[in-house]
LUMKETOR-143366 format. One line per 8 residues: number of its first residue (from 1); their letters; for each residue x, y, z of N, C-alpha, C. Coordinates in nm, 3 decimals. Layout:
N
NUM> a> X/Y/Z/X/Y/Z/X/Y/Z; ... .
END
This chain:
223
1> xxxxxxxx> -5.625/-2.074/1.563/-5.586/-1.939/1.524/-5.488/-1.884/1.625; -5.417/-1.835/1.570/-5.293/-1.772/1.672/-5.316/-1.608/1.720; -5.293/-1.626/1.862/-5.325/-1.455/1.883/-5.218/-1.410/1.862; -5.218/-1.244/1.898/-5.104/-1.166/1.846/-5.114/-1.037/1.974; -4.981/-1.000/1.958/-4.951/-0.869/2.017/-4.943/-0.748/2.004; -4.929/-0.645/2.051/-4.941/-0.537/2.039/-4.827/-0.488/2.037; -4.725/-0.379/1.929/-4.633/-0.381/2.009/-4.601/-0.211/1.936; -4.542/-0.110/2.005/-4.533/0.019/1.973/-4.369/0.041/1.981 .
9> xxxxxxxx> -4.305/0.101/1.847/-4.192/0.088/1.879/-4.124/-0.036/1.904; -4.046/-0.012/2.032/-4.024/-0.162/2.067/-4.078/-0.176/2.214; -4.170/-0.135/2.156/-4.258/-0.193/2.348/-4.357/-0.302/2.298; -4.331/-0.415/2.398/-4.426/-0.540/2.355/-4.520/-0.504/2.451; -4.639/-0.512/2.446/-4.767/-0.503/2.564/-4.839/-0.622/2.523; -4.803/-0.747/2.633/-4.866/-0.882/2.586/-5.035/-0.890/2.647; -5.111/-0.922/2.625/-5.280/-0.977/2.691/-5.330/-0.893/2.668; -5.327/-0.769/2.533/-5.466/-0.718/2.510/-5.517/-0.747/2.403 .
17> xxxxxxxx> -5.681/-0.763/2.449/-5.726/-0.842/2.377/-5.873/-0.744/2.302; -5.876/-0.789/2.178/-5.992/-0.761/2.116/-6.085/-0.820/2.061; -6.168/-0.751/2.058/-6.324/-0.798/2.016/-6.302/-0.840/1.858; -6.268/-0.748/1.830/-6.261/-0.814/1.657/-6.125/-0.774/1.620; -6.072/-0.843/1.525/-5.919/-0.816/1.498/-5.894/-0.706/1.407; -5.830/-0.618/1.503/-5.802/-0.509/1.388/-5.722/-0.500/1.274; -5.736/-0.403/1.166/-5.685/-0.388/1.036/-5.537/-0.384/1.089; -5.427/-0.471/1.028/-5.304/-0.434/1.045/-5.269/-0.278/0.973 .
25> xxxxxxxx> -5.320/-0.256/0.883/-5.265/-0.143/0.824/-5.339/-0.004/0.915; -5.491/-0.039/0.954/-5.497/0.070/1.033/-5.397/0.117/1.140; -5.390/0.032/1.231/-5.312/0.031/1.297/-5.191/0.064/1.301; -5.100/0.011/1.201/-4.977/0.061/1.113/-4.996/0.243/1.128; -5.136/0.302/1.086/-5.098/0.450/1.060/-5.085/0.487/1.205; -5.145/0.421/1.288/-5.097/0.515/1.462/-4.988/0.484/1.472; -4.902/0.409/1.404/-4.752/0.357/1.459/-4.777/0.230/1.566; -4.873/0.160/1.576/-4.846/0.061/1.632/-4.828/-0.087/1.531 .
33> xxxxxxxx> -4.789/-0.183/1.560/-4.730/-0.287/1.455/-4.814/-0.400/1.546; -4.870/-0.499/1.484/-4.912/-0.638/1.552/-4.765/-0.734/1.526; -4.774/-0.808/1.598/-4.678/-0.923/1.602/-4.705/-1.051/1.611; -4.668/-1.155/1.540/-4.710/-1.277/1.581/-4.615/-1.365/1.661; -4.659/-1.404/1.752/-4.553/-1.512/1.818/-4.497/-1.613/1.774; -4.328/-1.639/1.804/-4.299/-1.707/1.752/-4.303/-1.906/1.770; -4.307/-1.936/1.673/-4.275/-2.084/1.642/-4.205/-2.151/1.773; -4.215/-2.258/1.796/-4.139/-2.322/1.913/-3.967/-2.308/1.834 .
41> xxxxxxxx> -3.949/-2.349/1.668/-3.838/-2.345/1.651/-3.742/-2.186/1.668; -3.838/-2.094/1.593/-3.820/-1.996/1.576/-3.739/-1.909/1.725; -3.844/-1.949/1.858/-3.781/-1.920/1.931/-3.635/-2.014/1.995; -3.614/-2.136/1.971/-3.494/-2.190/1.999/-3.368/-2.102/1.928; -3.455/-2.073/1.797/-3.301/-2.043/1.705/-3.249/-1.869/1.760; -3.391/-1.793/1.768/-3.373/-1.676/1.838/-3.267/-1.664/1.960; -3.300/-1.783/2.082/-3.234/-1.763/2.210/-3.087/-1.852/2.204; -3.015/-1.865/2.056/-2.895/-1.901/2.025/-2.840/-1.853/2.003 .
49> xxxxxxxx> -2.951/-1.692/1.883/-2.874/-1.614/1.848/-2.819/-1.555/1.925; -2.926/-1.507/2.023/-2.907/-1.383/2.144/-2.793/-1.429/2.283; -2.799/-1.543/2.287/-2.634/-1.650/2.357/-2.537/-1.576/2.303; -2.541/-1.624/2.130/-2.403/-1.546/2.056/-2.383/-1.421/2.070; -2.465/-1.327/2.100/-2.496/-1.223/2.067/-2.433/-1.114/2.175; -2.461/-1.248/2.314/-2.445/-1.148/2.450/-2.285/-1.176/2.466; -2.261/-1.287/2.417/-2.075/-1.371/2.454/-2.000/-1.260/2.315; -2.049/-1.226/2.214/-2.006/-1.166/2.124/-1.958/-0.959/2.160 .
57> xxxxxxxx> -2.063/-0.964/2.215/-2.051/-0.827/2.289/-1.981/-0.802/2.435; -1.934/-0.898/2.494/-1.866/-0.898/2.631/-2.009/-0.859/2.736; -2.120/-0.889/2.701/-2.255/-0.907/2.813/-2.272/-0.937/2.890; -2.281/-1.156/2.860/-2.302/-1.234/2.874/-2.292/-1.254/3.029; -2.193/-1.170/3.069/-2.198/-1.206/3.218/-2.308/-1.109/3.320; -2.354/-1.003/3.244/-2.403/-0.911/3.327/-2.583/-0.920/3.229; -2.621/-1.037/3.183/-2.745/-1.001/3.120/-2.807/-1.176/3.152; -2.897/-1.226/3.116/-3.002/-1.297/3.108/-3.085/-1.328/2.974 .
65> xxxxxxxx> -3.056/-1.431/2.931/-3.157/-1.451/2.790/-3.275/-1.507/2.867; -3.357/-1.396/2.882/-3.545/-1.436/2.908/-3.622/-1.432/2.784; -3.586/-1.431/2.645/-3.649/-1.447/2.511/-3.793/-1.535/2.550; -3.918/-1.491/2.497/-4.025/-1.612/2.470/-4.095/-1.590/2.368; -4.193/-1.672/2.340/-4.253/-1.678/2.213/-4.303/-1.481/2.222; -4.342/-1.404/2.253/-4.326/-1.263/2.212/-4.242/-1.205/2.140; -4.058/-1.255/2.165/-3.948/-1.203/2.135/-3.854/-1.206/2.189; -3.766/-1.186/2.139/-3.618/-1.174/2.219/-3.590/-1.112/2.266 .
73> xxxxxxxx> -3.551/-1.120/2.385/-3.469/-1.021/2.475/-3.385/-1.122/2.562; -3.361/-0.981/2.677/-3.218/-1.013/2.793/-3.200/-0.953/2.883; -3.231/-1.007/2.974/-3.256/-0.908/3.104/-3.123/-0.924/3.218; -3.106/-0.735/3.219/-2.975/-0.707/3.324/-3.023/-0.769/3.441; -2.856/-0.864/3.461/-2.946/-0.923/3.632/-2.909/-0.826/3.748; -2.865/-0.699/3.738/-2.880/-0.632/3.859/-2.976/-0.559/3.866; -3.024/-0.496/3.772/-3.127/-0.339/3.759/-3.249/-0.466/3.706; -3.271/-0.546/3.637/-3.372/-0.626/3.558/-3.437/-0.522/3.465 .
81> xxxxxxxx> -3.352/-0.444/3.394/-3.383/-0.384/3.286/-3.322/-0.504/3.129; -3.507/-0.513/3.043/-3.517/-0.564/2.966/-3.490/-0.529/2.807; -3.388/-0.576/2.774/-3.356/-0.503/2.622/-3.430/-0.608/2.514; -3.488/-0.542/2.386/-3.538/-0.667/2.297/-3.416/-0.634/2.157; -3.365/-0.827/2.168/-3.269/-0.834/2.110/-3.263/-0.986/1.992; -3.184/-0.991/1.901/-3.202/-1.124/1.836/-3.259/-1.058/1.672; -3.277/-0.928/1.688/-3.320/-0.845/1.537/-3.213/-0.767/1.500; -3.202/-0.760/1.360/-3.105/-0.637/1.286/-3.175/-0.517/1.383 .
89> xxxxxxxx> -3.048/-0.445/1.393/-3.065/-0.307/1.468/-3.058/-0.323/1.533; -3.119/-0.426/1.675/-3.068/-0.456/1.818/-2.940/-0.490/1.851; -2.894/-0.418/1.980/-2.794/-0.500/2.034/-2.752/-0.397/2.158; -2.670/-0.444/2.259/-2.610/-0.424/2.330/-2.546/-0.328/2.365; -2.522/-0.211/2.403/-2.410/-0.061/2.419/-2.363/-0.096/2.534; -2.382/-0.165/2.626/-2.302/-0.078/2.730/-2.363/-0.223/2.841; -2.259/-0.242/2.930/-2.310/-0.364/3.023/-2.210/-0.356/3.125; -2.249/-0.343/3.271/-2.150/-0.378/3.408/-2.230/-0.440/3.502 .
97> xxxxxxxx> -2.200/-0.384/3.634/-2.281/-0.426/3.714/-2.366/-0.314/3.755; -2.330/-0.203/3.739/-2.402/-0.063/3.788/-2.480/0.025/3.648; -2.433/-0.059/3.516/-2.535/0.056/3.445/-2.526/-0.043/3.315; -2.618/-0.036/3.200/-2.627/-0.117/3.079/-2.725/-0.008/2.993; -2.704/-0.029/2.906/-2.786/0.058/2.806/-2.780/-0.093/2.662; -2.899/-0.019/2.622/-2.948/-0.119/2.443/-2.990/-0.062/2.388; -2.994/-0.108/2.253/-2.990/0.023/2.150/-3.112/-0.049/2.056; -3.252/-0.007/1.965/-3.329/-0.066/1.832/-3.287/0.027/1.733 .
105> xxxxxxxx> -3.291/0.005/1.629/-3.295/0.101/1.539/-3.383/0.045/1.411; -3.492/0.158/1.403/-3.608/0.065/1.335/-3.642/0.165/1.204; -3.588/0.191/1.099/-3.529/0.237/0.966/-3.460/0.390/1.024; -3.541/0.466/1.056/-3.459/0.608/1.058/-3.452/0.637/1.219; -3.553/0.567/1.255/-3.540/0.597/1.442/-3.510/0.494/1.496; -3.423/0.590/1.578/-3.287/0.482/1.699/-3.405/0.534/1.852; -3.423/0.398/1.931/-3.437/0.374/2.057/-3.398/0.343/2.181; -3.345/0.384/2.235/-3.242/0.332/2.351/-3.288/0.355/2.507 .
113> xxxxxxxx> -3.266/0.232/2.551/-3.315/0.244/2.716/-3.185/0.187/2.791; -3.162/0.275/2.881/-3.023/0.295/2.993/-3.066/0.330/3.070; -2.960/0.243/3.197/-3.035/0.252/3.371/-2.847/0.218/3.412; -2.888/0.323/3.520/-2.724/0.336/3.600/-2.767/0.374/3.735; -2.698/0.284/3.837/-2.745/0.326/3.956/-2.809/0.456/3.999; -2.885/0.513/4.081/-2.881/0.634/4.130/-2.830/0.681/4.223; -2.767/0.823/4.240/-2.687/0.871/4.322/-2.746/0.890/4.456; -2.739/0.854/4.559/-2.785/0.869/4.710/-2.858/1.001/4.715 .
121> xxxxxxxx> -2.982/1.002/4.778/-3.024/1.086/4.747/-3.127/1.190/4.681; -3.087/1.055/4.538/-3.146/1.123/4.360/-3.317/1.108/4.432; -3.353/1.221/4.335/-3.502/1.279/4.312/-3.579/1.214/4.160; -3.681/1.196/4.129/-3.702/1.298/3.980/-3.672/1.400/3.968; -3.665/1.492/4.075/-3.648/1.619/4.007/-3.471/1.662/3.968; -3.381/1.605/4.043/-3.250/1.597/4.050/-3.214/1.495/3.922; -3.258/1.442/3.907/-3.219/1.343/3.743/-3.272/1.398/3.658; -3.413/1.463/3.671/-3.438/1.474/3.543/-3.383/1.675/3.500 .
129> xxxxxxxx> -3.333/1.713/3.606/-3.257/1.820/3.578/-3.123/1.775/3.485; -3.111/1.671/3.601/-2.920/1.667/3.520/-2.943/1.612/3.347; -3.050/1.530/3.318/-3.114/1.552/3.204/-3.124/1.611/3.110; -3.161/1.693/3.175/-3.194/1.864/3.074/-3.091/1.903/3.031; -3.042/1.920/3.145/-2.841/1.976/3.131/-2.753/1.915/3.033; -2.750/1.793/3.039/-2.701/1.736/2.956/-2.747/1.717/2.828; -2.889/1.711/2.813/-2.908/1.784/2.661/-2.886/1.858/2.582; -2.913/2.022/2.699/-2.862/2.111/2.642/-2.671/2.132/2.585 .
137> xxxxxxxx> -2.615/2.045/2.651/-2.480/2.021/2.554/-2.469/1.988/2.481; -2.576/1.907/2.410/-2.563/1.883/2.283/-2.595/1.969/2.198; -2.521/1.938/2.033/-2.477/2.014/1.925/-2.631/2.053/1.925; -2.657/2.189/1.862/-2.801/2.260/1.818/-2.892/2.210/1.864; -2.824/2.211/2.077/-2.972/2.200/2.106/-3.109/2.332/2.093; -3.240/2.311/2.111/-3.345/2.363/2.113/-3.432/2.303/2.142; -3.509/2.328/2.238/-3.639/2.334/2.285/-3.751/2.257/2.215; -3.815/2.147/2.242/-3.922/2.121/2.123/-4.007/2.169/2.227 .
145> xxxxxxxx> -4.153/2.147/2.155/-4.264/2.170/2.215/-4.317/2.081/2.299; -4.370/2.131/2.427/-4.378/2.023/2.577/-4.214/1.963/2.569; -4.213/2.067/2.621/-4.020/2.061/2.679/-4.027/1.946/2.801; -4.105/1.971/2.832/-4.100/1.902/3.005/-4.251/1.855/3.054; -4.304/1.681/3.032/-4.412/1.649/3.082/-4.397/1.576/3.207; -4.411/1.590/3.326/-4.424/1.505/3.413/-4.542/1.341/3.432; -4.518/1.273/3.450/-4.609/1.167/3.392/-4.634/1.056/3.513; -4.774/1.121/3.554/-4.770/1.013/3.660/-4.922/0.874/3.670 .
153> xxxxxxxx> -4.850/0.799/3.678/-4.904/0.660/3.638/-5.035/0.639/3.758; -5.151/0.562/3.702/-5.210/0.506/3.819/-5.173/0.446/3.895; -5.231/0.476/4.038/-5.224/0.443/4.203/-5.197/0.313/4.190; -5.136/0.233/4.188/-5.125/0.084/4.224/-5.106/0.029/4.082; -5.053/0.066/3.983/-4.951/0.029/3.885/-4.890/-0.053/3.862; -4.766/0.030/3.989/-4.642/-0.007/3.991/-4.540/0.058/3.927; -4.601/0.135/3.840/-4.532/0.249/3.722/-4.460/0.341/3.794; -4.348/0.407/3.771/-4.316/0.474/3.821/-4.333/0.648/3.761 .
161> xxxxxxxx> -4.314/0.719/3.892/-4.374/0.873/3.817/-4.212/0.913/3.702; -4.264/1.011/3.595/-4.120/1.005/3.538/-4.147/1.143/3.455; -4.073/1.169/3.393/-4.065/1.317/3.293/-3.999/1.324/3.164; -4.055/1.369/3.107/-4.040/1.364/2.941/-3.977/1.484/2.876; -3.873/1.481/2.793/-3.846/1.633/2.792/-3.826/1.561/2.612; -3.851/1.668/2.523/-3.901/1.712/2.397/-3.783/1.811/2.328; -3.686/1.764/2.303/-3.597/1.849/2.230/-3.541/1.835/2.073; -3.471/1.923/2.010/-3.368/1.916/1.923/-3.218/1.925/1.942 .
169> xxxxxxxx> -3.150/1.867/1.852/-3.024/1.835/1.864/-2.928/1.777/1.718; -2.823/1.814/1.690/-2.766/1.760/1.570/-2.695/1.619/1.625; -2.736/1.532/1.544/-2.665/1.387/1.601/-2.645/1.351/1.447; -2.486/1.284/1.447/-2.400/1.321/1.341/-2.393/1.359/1.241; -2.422/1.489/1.247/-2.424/1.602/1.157/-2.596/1.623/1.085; -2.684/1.568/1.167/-2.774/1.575/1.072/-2.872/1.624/1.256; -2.991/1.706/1.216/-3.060/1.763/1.308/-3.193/1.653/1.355; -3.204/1.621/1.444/-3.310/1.538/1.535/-3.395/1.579/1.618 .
177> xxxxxxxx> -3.478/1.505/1.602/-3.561/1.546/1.702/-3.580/1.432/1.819; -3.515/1.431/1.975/-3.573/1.327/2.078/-3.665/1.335/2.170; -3.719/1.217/2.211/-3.794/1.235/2.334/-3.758/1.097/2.449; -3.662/1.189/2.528/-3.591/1.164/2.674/-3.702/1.144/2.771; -3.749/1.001/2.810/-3.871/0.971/2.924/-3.699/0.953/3.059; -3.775/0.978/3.168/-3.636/0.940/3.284/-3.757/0.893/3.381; -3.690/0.852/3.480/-3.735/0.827/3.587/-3.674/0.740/3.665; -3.668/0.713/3.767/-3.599/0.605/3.904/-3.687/0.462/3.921 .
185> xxxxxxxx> -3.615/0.379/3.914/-3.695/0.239/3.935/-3.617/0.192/4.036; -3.624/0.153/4.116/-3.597/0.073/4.271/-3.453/0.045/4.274; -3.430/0.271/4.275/-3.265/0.294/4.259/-3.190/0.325/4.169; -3.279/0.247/4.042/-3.222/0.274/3.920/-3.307/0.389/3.860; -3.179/0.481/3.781/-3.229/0.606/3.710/-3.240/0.493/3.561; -3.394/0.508/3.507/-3.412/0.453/3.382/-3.428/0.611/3.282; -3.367/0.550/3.187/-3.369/0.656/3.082/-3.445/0.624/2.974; -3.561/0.633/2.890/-3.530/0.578/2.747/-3.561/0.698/2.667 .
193> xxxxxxxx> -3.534/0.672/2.543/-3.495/0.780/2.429/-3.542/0.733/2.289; -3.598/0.819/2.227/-3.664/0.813/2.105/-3.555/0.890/2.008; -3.487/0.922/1.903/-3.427/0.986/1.840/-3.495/1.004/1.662; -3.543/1.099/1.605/-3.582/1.078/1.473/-3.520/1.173/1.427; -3.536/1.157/1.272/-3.499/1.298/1.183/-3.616/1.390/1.191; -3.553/1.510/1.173/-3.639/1.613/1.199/-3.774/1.622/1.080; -3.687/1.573/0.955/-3.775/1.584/0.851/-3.885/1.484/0.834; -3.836/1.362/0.928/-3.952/1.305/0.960/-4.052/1.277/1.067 .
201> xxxxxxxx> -4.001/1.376/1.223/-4.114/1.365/1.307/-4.246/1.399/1.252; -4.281/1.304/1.314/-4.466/1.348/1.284/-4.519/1.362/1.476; -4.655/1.464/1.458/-4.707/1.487/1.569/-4.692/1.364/1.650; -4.677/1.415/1.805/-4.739/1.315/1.880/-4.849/1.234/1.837; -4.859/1.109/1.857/-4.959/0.984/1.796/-4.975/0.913/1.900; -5.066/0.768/1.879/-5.041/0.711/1.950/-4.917/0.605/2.015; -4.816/0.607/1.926/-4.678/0.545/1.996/-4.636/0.623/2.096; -4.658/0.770/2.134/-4.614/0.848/2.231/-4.711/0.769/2.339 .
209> xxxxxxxx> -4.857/0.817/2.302/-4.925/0.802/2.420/-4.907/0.633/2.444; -4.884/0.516/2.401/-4.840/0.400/2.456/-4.659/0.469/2.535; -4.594/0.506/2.499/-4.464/0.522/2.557/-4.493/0.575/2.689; -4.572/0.703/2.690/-4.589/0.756/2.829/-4.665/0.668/2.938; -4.760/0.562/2.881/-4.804/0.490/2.952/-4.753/0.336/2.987; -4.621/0.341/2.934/-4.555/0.164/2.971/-4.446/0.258/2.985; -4.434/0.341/3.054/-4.287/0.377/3.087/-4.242/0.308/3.187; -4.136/0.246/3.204/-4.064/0.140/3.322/-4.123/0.002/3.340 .
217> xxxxxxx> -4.257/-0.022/3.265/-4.289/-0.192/3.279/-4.137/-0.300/3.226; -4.080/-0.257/3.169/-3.940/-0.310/3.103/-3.846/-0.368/3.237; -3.890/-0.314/3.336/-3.829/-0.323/3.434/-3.876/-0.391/3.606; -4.048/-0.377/3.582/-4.137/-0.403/3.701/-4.135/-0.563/3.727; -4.111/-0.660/3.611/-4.130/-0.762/3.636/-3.998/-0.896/3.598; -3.981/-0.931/3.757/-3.874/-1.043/3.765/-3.921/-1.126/3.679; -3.846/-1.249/3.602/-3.906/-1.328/3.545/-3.825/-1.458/3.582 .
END
């Protein structure tokens, strides 16, 4: 029998394990999705695509195909921020040596995690201001509810502390709702971002509360 993963959004959380296997569809209603690992072929053909994928986008020089039977991805070799890639909707935005961003887009919600050096200096509280700021430039911004959570991880983690800010905004031409997690990883300001339609946020669930709690693992471990 083959085990399976957990995965929220696009956060994979590999080794938890249960007592009895839960209902995919229950599960489905918190927003979390099971996954099965892939095939020995499945993953060859995956980490060919994601070759083409990184040489196709001008990457290739600033990323890492670490794909495994979990999934595809590609890890920046300066920051070791991990994008999951090799699926419709994934791919690549942005790649140097000082900053990379990747983009999911999983039917109506776009996900994106970006890390750019930090400025000498930088705080949480100094990033996740300039944050704010820069939200508020965007078209019809407003305020969502829990504008601003600070989020700090257990003692010996490794997690880093980070802040969540809860807004609205028109993104091309149509009104959204995001949720901007930030925080600093060893220099690097990590960003990631949730973007939905307004008409379809639903309450905080449990994909939030997995997001607030794997915030920066994407990044904690060399491979």
């Amino acid at each position: 029998m083959r085990s399976w993963i957990v995965a929220a959004g696009i956060l994979m959380i590999p080794g938890i394990a249960f007592a009895q296997q839960p209902s995919k569809n229950a599960l489905a209603s918190l927003g979390i999705k099971m996954v099965e690992p892939m095939t020995a072929k499945e993953l060859a053909d995956t980490k060919l695509r994601i070759d083409a994928e990184l040489v196709k986008s001008g990457a290739a020089a600033f990323f890492d195909n670490v794909s495994d039977a979990n999934g595809g991805k590609a890890r920046h070799r300066a920051s070791g921020l991990v994008c999951a890639l090799g699926k419709k909707g994934q791919r690549v935005l942005t790649a140097s040596v000082d900053q990379a961003s990747c983009e999911t887009k999983d039917g109506s919600t776009i996900y994106e995690r970006t890390v750019e050096k930090a400025p000498e200096g930088a705080t949480l509280e100094t990033v996740a201001a300039k944050a704010l700021a820069d939200a508020r430039r965007e078209p019809g911004y407003a305020a969502a509810t829990g504008v601003s959570i600070t989020g700090h991880p257990r003692p010996g983690s490794g997690l880093p502390d980070h802040q969540t800010l809860r807004f609205l905004s028109r993104i091309d031409g149509h009104e959204r709702v995001s949720r901007l997690q930030i925080g600093i990883v060893r220099g690097w300001v990590l960003t990631e971002r949730q973007e939905t339609p307004k008409t379809n946020a639903q309450p905080s669930g449990m994909g939030d509360v997995l997001a607030e709690a794997t915030f920066g693992t994407g990044m904690t471990t060399q491979q």
